[in-house]
C-alpha positions as semicolon CSV with decimal commas, in nm:
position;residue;x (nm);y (nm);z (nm)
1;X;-1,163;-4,417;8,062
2;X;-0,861;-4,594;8,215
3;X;-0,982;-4,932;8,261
4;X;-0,906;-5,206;8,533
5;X;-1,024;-5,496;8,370
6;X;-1,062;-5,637;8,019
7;X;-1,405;-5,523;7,853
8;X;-1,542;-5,641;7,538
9;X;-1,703;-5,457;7,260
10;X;-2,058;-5,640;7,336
11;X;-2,046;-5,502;7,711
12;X;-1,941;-5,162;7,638
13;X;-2,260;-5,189;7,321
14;X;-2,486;-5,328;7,594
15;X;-2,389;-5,100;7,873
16;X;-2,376;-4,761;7,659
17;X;-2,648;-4,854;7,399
18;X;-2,436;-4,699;7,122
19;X;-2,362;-4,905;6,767
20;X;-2,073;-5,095;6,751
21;X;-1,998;-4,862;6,421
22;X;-1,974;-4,551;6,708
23;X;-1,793;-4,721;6,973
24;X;-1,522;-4,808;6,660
25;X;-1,548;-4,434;6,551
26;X;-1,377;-4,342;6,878
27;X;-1,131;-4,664;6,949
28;X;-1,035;-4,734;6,573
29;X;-0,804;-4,979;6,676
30;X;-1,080;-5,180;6,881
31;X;-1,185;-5,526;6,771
32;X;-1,350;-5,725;7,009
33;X;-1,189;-5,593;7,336
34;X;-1,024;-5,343;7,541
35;X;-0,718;-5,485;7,709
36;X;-0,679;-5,415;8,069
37;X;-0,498;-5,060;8,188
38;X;-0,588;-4,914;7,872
39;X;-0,803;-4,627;7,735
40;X;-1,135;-4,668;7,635
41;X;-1,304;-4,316;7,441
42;X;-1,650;-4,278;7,406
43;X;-1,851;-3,993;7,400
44;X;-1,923;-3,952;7,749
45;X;-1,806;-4,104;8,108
46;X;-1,951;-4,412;8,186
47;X;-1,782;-4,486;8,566
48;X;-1,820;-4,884;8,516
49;X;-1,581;-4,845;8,234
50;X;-1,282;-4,710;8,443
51;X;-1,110;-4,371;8,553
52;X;-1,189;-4,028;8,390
53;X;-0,900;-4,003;8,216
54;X;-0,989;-3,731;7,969
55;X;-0,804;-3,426;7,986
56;X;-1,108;-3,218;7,821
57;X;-1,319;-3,253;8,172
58;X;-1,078;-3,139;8,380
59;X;-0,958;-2,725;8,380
60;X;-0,602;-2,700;8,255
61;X;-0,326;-2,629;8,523
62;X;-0,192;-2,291;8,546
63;X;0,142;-2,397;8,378
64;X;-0,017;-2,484;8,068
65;X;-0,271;-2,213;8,040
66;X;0,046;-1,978;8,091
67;X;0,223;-2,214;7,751
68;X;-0,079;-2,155;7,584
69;X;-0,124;-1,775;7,668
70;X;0,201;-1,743;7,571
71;X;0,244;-1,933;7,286
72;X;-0,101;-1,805;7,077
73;X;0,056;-1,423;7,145
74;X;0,331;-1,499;6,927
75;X;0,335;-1,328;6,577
76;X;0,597;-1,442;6,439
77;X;0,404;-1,752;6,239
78;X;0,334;-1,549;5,910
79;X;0,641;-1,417;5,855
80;X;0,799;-1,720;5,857
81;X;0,606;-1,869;5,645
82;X;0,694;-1,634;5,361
83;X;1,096;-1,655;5,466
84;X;1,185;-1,942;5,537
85;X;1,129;-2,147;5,198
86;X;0,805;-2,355;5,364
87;X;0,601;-2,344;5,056
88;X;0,654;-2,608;4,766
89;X;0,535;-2,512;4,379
90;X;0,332;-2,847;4,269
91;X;0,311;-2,768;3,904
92;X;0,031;-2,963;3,705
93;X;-0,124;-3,070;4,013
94;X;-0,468;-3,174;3,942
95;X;-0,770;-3,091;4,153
96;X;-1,152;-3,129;4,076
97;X;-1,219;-2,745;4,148
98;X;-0,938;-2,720;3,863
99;X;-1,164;-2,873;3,569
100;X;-1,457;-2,758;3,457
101;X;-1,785;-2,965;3,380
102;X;-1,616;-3,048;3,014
103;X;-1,319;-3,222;3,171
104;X;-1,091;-2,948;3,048
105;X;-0,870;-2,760;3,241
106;X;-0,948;-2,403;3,416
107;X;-0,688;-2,129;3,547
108;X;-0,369;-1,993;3,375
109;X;-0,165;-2,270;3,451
110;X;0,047;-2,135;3,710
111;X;0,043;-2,436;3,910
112;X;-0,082;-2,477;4,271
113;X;0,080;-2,393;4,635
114;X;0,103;-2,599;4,912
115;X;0,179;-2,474;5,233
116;X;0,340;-2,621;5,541
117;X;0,097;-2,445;5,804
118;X;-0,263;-2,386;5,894
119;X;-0,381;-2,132;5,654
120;X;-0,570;-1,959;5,926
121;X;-0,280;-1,762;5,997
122;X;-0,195;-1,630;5,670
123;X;-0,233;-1,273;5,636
124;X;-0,545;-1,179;5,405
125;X;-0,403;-1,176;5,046
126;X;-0,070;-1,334;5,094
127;X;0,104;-1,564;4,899
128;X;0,314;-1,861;5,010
């Protein structure tokens, strides 16, 4: 919410009912106010507070659902990945899933990979 006035953590407590440990979970930076003409989040509207300004409660407009359309049809993503260098070797990188209960290391020592890019669009047995 976009709001007019200066509010302070104990009204938005009192007039939401949430924990002050909540409230914090969505304004990190919030201490013991919200300055005026700024954004307050919280898990739902609360019209006292200020303007909707949340973009998830209103529908997209065409133009970006046309971006978006566009932009998740593109394929190019995995290929790239294996091209264009993205991937960096980290040898001797240490992980818990890398030890076993003994302390001692597991695996053939070839090191890990870590990859520039959401792993959800690797292709099903590739490599960086």
């Amino acid at each position: 919410m976009r709001t007019p006035r200066a509010i302070s953590l104990a009204e938005i407590i009192k007039r939401t009912r949430l924990p002050a440990d909540e409230v914090r979970r969505f304004n990190p930076a919030l201490v013991d106010r919200v300055p005026a003409h700024a954004t307050l989040y919280l898990p739902y509207y609360v019209s006292e507070f200020g303007a909707d300004v949340a973009f998830w409660r209103r529908p997209p407009s065409p133009s970006y659902v046309a971006v978006l359309d566009d932009f998740l049809r593109l394929d190019a993503w995995p290929r790239a990945v294996g091209r264009s260098g993205l991937c960096a070797r980290a040898d001797g990188l240490q992980t818990p899933f890398q030890r076993d209960e003994h302390g001692g290391r597991r695996g053939d020592g070839d090191g890990a990979r870590i990859c520039d890019g959401p792993g959800i669009h690797q292709q099903p047995g590739a490599r960086c």
